[in-house]
N, C-alpha and C positions, 0 to 999 in steps of 0.2 A: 504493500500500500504506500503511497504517498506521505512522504515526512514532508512535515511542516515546521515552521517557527513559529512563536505567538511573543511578539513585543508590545507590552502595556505597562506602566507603570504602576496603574491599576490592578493590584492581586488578585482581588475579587473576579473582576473581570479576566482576568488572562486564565485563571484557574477554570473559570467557569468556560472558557471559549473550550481549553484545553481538555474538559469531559466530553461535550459534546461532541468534537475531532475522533477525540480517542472511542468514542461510542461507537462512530459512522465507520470506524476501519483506519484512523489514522494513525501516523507515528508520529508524536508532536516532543517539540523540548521549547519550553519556558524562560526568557529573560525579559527582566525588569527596568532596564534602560540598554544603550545603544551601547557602552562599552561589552556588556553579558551579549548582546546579540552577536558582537563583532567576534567576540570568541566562537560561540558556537557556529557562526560561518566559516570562520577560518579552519574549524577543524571537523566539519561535519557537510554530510550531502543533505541539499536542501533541495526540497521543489517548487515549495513555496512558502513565502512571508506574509504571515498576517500582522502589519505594523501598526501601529496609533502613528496620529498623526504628531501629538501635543508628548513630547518625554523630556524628563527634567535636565538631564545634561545636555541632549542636542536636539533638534529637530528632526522628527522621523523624517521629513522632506531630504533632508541632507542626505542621510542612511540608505531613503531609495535610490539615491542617485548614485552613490559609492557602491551599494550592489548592482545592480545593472553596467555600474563599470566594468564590473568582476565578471558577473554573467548576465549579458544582456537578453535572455530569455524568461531570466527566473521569474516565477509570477509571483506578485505582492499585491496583496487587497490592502486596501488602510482603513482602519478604523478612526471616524473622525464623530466631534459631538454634535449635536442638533442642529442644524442653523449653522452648520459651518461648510457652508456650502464652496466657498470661496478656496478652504485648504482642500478639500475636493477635487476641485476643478483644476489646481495646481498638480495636484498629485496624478492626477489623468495626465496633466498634458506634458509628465519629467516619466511617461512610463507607467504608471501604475497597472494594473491588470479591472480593478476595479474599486470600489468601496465601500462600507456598511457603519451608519449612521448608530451610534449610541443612544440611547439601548436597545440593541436590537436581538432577534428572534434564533434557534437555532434554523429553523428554516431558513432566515436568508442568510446567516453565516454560512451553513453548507453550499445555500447557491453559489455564491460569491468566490468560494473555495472550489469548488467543482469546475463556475464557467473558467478562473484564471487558470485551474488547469489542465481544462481543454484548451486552451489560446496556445498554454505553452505547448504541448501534445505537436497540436496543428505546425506552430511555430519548428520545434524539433523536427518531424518528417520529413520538412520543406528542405531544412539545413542539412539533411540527410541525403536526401533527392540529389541534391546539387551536389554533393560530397561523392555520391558514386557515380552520377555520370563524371564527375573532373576526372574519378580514377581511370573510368572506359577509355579515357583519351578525347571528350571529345569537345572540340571548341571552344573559347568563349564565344563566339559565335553564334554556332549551332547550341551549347548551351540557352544561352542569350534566346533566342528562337522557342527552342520548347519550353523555356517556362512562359514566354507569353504564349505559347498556341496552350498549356495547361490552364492558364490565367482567363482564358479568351472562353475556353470552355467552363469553367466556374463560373465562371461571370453570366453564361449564355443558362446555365443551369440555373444558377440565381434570380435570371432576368424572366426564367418561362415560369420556375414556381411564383413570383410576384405577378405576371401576368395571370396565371389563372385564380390567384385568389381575389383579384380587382375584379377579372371578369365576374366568377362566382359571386362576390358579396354584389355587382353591378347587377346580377339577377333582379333581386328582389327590387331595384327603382323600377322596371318596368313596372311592377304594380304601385310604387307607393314614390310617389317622385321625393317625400323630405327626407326618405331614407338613404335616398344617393348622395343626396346634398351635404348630410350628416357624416357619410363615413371620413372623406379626406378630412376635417376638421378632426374628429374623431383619432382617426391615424395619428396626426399630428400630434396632439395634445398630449396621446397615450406615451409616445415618445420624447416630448420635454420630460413627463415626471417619471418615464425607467429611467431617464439620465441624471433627474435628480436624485434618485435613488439609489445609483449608485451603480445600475447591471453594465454588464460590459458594452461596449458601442452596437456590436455586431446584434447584440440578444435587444437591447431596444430598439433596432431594426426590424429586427423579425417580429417586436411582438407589434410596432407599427401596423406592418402590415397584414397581422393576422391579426388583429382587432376590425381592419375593416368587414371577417366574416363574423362579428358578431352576432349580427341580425339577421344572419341567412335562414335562419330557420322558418322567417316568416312568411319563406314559399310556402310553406305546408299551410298559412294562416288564412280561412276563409276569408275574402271580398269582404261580408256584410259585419266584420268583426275588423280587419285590418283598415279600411278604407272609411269606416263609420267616422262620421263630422260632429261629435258629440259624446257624453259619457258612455262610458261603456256596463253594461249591467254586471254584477258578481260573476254570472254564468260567462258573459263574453270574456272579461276578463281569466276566469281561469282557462279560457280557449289562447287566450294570449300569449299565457304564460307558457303555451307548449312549445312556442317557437324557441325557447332552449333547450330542451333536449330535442327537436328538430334538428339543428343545426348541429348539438352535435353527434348524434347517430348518422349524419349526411358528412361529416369530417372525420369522425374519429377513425376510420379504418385506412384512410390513406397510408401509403409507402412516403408522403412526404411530412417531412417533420413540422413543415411551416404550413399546414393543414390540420396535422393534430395541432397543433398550437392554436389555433383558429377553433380548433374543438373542444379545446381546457376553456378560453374566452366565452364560445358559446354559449358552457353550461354551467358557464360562475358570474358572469358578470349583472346577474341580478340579485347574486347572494349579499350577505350585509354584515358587518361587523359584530352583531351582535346574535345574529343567527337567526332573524326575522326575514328573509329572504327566500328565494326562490331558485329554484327548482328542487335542491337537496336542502335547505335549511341548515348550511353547514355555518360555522362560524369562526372568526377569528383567525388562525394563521391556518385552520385547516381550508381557507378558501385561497388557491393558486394566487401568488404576485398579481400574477397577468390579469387575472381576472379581479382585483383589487384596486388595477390601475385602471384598467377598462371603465370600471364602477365610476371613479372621480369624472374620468372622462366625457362617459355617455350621459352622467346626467346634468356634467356643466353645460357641454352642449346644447343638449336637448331647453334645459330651463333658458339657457339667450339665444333661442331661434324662435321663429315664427315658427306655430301651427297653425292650420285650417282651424284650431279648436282654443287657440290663446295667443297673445300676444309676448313677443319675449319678454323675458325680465332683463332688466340693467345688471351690465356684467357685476355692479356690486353689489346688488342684492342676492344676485345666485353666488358669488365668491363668500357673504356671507351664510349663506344657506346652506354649503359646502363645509365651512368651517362650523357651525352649528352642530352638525350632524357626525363630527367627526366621532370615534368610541360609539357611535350607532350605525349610522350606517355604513359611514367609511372607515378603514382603516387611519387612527390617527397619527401615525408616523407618517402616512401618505398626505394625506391632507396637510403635514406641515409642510413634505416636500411640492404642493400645490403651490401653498401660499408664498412659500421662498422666489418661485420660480412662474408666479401670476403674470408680471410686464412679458416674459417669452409669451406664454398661453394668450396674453391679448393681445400681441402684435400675431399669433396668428390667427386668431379671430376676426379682427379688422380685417386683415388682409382676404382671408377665404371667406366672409359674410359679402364682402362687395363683390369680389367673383362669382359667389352662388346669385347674388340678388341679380346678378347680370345676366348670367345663363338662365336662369329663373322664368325670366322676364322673356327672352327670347321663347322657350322652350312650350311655355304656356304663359300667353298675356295677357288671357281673361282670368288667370287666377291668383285669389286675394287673400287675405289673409281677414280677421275682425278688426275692423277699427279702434284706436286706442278706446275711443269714449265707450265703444260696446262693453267692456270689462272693466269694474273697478278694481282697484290695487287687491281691494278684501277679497274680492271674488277670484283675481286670479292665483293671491296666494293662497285660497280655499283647494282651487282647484289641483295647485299641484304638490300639496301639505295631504294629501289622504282623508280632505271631506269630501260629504255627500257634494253634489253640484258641480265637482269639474271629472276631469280624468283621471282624478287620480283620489279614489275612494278608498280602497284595503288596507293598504300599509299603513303601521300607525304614526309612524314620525314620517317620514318626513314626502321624501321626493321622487319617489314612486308610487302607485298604486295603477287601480284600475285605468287601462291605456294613459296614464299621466303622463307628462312632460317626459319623466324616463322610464315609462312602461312601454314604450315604444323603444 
């Protein structure tokens, strides 16, 4: 198995990173500042480094940089504190593999440790590759050549999986046009907060694009139930609610991984932090990242867009409606990394609301949305609060229910 290091200053903390490691299959050793870490590099095989950012003699920032001089593959996750978005961002862009926000879960410590050491994995091979064709004798040239014809082919692989998941999740606008309109915004959004969070580049790529098959399941969703311009009754409603495990009984069997990812999304991103959710009722860390980040996503979304059935809310009344809800419905480590990372998520709101109203408009020009005066404030925060009178009646807090804002 995989050795590791664990650098924290914090005993409590490194002790405790170091059972969870050693639970999963790992070989971990333990130091408490950056001179203990330097020894055990010097005289031990690492695979990877799980550093702090903040150590009392030096700065973990420095230490990533001095190992990567040594071995510029090794993968090191950082642990930094809440709100320290900024040493983060630093620590990505000197190398880092990834990083995980204090206090955080064993789930995402294993993720974090797992993806940095598939990167390195991948990373290794490549240097491999290149190492036996130089013995074959052959070019840099012809070297040169095949790794872009191998590079040319990833990439073409990369590009056909991404294409058929736009097509697929672009299914469902043929019936329901706010749904097409929703997903790039969606996409987008889903990917500032894995990046706030810390996943690696590659994996907030992928869950980008496998959030847009979110809502694919709602081919399976009768006309008079998905299409309805008005509340939906208890029984439509739980017709609704099929379209997640729809989506993902129509994803989960693929041979492509960024398909099943689209089918963890499907069948979590209605679930809720506190286990009032849908379709399993699961809660808390037992509901996928992905599907945690979706959550944030589809319902900031959906609460500042126009429906046929409401008018949006102002980005700060849904931002606070988000942070409201945080330890209910959303995950609240998530919802900070929202809030840190709010000016990205509205600059791309601006941007993709005026492109959609644009194609919108083109697409279909007799169609309107309620007039502000039709809806008062009361009424439309009724609506998508889980009272009777809008769309959004079941759920008891907050921003989903009956077809609501993001029951859709």
């Amino acid at each position: 198995m995989p050795d590791v290091l664990i650098v924290d200053d914090e005993e409590l903390i490194a002790r405790w990173a170091r059972r969870v490691l050693e639970t999963n299959g790992y070989n971990c050793a333990v130091a408490f500042d950056t001179s203990a870490a330097r020894e055990h590099l010097a005289h031990g095989q690492f695979d990877c480094v799980l550093l702090d950012v903040h150590l009392p003699d030096e700065s973990g920032l420095d230490l990533l940089t001095d190992i990567h001089a040594q071995d510029p593959l090794m993968a090191v996750v950082m642990f930094t504190g809440e709100g320290d978005t900024a040493a983060a961002m630093n620590a990505l862009s000197v190398g880092a593999s990834g990083y995980i926000v204090k206090p955080s879960s064993e789930r995402e410590v294993l993720i974090a440790i797992k993806a940095a050491l598939h990167t390195r994995e991948k990373a290794i091979e490549h240097e491999e590759r290149i190492e036996t064709l130089e013995r074959a004798g052959t070019t840099s040239f012809e070297l040169e050549q095949m790794m872009e014809n191998l590079q040319e082919v990833e990439n073409k692989l990369r590009d056909a999986q991404s294409e058929s998941a736009f097509r697929l999740a672009r299914m469902v606008e043929f019936r329901d046009p706010d749904t097409g309109l929703h997903l790039t915004r969606m996409s987008a959004y889903c990917r500032i907060i894995a990046r706030g969070a810390g996943l690696p580049p590659d994996r907030c790529d992928e869950i980008g694009l496998a959030a847009q098959l979110h809502d694919v399941g709602k081919i399976a969703i009768p006309d008079e139930v998905l299409l309805k311009q008005g509340p939906l009754t208890p029984g439509e409603f739980n017709v609704m609610k099929g379209h997640c495990r729809a989506g993902y009984e129509l994803l989960a069997g693929s041979n492509s991984a960024l398909m099943r990812l689209g089918a963890t999304i499907a069948i979590s991103h209605h679930e809720r932090w506190d286990g009032q959710g849908y379709p399993q009722g699961i809660e808390g860390e037992e509901i996928p990242i992905e599907g945690r980040i979706a959550a944030i996503a589809d319902v900031f979304d959906a609460l500042t867009s126009d429906r046929v059935y409401h008018r949006a809310m102002t980005v700060a009344d849904a931002a606070e409606m988000i942070y409201a809800n945080a330890g209910m419905h959303f995950d609240p480590r998530l919802v900070a990394v929202f809030r840190a990372h709010l000016p990205s998520i509205l600059e791309v709101h601006d941007e993709r609301h005026a492109e959609d109203e644009e194609a919108l408009a083109h697409a279909h020009p007799k169609r309107q949305v309620p007039p502000a005066a039709a809806v008062t404030p009361a009424e439309s925060r009724s609506a998508r609060s889980g009272h009777p009178g809008g769309r959004g009646g079941a759920q008891r807090t907050g921003v989903s229910g009956p077809g609501g804002a993001a029951a859709a």
